[in-house]
LUMVOKOL-615448 format. One line per field, with one value per residue (C-alpha): residue in three letters; x, y, z. Coordinates in Angstrom, 3 decimals. Example, Ala and Ser with C-alpha at 12.3 -4.5 7.8 and 13.67 -1.06 7.14 Angstrom:
BEGIN
residuo: ALA | SER
X: 12.300 | 13.670
Y: -4.500 | -1.060
Z: 7.800 | 7.140
This chain:
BEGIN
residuo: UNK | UNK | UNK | UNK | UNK | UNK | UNK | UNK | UNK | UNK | UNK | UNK | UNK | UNK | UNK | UNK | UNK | UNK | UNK | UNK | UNK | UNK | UNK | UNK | UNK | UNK | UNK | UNK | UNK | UNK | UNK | UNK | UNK | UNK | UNK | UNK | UNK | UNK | UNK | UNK | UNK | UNK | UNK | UNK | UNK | UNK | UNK | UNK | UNK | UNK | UNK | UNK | UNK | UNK | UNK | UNK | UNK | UNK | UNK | UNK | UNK | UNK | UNK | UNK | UNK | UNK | UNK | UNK | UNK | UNK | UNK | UNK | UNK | UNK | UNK | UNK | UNK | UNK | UNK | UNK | UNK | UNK | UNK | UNK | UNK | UNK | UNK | UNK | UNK | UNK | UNK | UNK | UNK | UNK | UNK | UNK | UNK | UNK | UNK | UNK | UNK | UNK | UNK | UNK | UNK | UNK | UNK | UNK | UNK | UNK | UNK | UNK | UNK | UNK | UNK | UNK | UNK | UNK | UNK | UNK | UNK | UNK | UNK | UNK | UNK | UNK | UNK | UNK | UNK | UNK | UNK | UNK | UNK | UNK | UNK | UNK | UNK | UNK | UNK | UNK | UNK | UNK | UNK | UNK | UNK | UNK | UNK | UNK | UNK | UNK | UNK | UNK | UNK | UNK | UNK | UNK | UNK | UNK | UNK | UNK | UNK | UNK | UNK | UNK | UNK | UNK | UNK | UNK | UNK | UNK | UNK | UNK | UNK | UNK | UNK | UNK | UNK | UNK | UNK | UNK | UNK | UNK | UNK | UNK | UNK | UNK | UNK | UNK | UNK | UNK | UNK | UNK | UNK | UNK | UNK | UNK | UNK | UNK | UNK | UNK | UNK | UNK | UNK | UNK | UNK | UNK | UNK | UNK | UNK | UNK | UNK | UNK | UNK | UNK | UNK | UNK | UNK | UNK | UNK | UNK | UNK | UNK | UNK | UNK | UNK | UNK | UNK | UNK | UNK | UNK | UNK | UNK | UNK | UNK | UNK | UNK | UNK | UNK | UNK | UNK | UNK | UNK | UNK | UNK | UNK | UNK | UNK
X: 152.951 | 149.527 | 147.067 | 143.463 | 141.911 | 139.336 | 135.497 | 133.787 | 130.601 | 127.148 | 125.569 | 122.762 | 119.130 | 117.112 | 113.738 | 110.895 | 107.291 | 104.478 | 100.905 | 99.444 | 95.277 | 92.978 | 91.932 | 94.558 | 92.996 | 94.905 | 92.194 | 93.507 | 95.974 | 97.052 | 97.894 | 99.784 | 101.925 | 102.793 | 105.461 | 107.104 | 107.019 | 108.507 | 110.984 | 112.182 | 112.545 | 114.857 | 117.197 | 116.715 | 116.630 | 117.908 | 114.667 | 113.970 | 109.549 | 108.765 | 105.478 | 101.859 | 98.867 | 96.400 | 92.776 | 90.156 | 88.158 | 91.414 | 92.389 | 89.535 | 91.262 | 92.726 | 96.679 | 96.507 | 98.634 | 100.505 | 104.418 | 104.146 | 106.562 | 104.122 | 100.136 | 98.816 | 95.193 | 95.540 | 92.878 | 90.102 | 87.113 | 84.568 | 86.311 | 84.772 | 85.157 | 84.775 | 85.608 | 88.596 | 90.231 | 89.273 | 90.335 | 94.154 | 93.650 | 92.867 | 95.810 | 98.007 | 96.977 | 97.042 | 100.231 | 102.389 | 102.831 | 104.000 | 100.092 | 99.109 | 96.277 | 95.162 | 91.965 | 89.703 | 92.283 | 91.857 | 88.037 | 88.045 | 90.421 | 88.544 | 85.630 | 87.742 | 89.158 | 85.344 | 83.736 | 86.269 | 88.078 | 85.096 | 82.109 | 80.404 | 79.074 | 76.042 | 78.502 | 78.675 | 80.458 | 77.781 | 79.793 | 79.258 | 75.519 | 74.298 | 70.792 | 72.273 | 71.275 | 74.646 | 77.297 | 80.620 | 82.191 | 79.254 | 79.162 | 81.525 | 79.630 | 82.082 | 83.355 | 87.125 | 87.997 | 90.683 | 91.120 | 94.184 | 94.308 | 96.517 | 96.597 | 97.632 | 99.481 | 99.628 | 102.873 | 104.853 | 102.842 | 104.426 | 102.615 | 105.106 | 107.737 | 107.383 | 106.666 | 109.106 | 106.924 | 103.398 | 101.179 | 101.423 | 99.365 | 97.926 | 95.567 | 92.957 | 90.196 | 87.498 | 83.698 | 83.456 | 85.061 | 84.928 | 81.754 | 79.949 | 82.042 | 84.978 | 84.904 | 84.515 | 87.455 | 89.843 | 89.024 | 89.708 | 93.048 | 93.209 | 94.696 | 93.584 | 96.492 | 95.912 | 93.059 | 91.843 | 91.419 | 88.510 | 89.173 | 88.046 | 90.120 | 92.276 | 94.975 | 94.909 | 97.688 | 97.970 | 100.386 | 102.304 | 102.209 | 105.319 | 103.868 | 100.170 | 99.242 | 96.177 | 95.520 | 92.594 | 94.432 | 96.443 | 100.274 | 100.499 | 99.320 | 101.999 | 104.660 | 105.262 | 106.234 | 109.688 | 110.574 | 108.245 | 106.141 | 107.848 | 104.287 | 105.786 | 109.321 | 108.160 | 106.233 | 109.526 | 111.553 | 109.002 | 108.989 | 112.086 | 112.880 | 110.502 | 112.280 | 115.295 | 113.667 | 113.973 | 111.059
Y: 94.847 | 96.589 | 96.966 | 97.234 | 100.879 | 101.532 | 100.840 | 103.919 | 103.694 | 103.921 | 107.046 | 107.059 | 106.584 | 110.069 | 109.833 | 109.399 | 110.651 | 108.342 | 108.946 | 106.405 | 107.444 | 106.016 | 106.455 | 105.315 | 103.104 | 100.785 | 98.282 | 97.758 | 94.935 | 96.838 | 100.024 | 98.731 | 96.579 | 99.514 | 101.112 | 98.420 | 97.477 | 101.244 | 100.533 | 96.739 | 99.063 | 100.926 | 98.655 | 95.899 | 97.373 | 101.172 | 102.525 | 105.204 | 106.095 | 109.371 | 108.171 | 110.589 | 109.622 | 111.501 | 110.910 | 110.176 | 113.549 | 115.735 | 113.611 | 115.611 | 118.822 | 119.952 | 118.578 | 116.605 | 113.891 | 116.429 | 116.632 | 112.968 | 110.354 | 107.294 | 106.697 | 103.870 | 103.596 | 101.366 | 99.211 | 100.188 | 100.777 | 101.918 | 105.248 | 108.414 | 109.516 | 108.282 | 110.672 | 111.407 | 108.162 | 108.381 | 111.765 | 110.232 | 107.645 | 109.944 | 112.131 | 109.178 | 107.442 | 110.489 | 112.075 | 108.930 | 109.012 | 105.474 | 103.916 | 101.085 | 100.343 | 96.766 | 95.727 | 98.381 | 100.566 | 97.995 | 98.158 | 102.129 | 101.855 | 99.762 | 102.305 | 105.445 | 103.687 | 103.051 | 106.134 | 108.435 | 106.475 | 104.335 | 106.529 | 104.277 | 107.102 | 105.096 | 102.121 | 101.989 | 100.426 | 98.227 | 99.139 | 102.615 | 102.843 | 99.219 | 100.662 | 101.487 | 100.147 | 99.464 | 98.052 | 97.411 | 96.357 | 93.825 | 91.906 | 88.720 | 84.916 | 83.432 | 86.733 | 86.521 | 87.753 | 85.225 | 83.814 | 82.743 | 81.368 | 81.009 | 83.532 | 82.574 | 85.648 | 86.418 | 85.753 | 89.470 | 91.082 | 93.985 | 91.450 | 88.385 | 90.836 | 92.263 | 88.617 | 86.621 | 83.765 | 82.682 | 82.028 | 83.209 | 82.535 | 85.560 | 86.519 | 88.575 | 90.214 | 91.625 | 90.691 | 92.460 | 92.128 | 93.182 | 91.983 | 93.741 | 95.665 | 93.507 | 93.446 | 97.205 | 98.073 | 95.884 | 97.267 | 100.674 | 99.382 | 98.125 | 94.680 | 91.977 | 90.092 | 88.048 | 85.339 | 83.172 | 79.255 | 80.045 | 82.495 | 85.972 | 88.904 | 89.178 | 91.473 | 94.798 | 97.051 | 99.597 | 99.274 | 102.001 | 103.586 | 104.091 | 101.606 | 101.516 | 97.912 | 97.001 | 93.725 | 92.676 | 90.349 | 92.254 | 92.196 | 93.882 | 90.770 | 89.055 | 86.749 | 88.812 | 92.618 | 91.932 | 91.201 | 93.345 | 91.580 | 91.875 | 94.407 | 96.676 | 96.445 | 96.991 | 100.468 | 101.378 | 101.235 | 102.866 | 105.600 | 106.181 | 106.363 | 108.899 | 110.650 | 110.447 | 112.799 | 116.483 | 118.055
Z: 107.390 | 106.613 | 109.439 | 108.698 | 108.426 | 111.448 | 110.560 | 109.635 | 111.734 | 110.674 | 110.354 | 112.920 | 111.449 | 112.101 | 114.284 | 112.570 | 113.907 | 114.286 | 114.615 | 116.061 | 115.664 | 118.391 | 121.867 | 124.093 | 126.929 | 129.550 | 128.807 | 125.467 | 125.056 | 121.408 | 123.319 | 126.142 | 123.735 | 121.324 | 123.874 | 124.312 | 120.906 | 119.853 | 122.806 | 121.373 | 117.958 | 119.163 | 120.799 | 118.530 | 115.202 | 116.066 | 114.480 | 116.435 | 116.415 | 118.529 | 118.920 | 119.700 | 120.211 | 118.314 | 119.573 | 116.867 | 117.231 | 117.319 | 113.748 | 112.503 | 112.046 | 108.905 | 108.517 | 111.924 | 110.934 | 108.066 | 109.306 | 110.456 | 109.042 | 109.814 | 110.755 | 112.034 | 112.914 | 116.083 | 117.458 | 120.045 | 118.098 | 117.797 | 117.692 | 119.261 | 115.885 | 112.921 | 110.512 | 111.869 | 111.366 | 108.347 | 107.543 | 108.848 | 106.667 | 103.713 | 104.353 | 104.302 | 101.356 | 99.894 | 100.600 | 100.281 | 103.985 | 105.087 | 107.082 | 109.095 | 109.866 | 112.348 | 113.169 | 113.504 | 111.486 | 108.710 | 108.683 | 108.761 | 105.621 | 103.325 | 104.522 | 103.475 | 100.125 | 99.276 | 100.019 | 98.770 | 95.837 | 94.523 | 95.275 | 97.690 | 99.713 | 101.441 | 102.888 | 106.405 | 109.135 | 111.157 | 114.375 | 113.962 | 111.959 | 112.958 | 111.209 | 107.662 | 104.423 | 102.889 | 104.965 | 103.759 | 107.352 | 108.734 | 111.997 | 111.167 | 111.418 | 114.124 | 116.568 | 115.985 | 119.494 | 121.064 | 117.900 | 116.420 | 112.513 | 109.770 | 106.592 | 103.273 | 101.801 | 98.086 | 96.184 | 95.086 | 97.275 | 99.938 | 102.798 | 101.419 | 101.076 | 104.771 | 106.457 | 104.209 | 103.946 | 101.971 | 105.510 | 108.705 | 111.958 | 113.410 | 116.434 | 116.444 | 118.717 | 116.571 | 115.954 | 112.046 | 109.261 | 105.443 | 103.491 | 100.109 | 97.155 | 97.552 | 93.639 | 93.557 | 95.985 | 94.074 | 91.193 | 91.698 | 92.974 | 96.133 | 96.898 | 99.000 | 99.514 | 102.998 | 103.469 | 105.700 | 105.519 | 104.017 | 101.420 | 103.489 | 103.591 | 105.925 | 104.882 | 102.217 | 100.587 | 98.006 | 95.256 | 94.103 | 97.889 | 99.883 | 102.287 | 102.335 | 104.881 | 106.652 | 108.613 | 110.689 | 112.886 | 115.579 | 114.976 | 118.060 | 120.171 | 118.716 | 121.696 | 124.350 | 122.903 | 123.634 | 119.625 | 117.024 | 114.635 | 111.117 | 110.192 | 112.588 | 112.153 | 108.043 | 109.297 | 111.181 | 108.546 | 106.230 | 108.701 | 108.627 | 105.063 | 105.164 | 107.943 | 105.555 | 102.217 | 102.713 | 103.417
């Protein structure tokens, strides 16, 4: 008679660090779902986040987010500052460091990705320079604050891959959205791979990144906070991989 040798047990997943860029705010339905969200992580799916919150102006400093295993530009704009969520978003893209960014984070990333990889200095975010000449992030027709919709995602995309399905329906709680140099963005790489019934961009990634996702609905708002959205489970997991190289 053979009896079956013990189960070896799974080595533990190592915390990962998140930077989550913003100014924290009780008012903020986002910011008040994120702990639980890192908490339902954890017991859930054993993906431990040791989360900071790094304010917007503080992001400006040289290597704020560097030693970081995830960043994810959070909503709440407008931000106090803008240039430093887009210097976190910079630092991410560019260092292979795992990003998210919703809502406003998603605006401030196709501003960073045009500025800095397709040479649209002059575009603007109307939030933030309602005055300028060029704007790339413009007030949207319809306000989508309250709004819930569908999103049709594109097929071998990292969005299919993370929501295991070709639509989704999402809520939001923003008033601007994406606008001019779509064409340009995409074609210095960047992927639009989430629309709306009506064709707008809704979702963005950038292939050949560790895990590069922005989305201007708010996976955060999504049921209750008790079970995280599959966007933030997919960050998680990034993060943690990340965790996982040597330094």
């Amino acid at each position: 008679m053979t009896t079956d040798a013990p189960a070896t047990p799974h080595a533990p997943s190592p915390t990962a660090r998140l930077a989550l860029i913003g100014e924290r705010s009780p008012n903020v339905t986002a910011h008040t779902r994120i702990p639980l969200l890192l908490d339902a992580l954890a017991t859930q799916d054993h993906l431990v986040l040791d989360a900071y919150w790094i304010p917007t102006a503080d992001a400006e400093e040289p290597g704020a987010v560097r030693g970081f295993d995830a960043v994810w530009v959070v909503p709440g704009s407008p931000y106090r500052s803008e240039a430093g969520a887009l210097a976190a978003i910079r630092t991410a893209r560019e260092d292979g460091v795992p990003f998210l960014g919703t809502c406003g984070g998603f605006q401030h990333t196709l501003l960073e990705y045009a500025r800095n990889v397709c040479g649209l200095t002059g575009v603007a975010h109307a939030e933030n320079d309602p005055d300028a000449d060029d704007l790339l992030i413009a007030p949207l027709a319809c306000s989508l604050v309250g709004h819930e919709g569908t999103v049709t995602i594109t097929p071998g995309s990292l969005a299919e891959s993370v929501l295991g399905a070709d639509r989704t329906v999402e809520r939001y709680h923003c008033s601007y959205g994406p606008g001019a140099h779509l064409d340009t963005l995409r074609a210095h790489g960047l992927r639009f791979t989430g629309q709306d019934e009506d064709g707008r961009v809704r979702m963005a990634e950038l292939p050949g990144h560790p895990f590069f996702l922005a989305t201007l609905f708010q996976p955060e708002l999504s049921g209750d906070g008790s079970r995280p959205h599959p966007v933030v489970r997919a960050l998680a997991r990034a993060a943690v991989r990340h965790a996982m190289v040597p330094a």
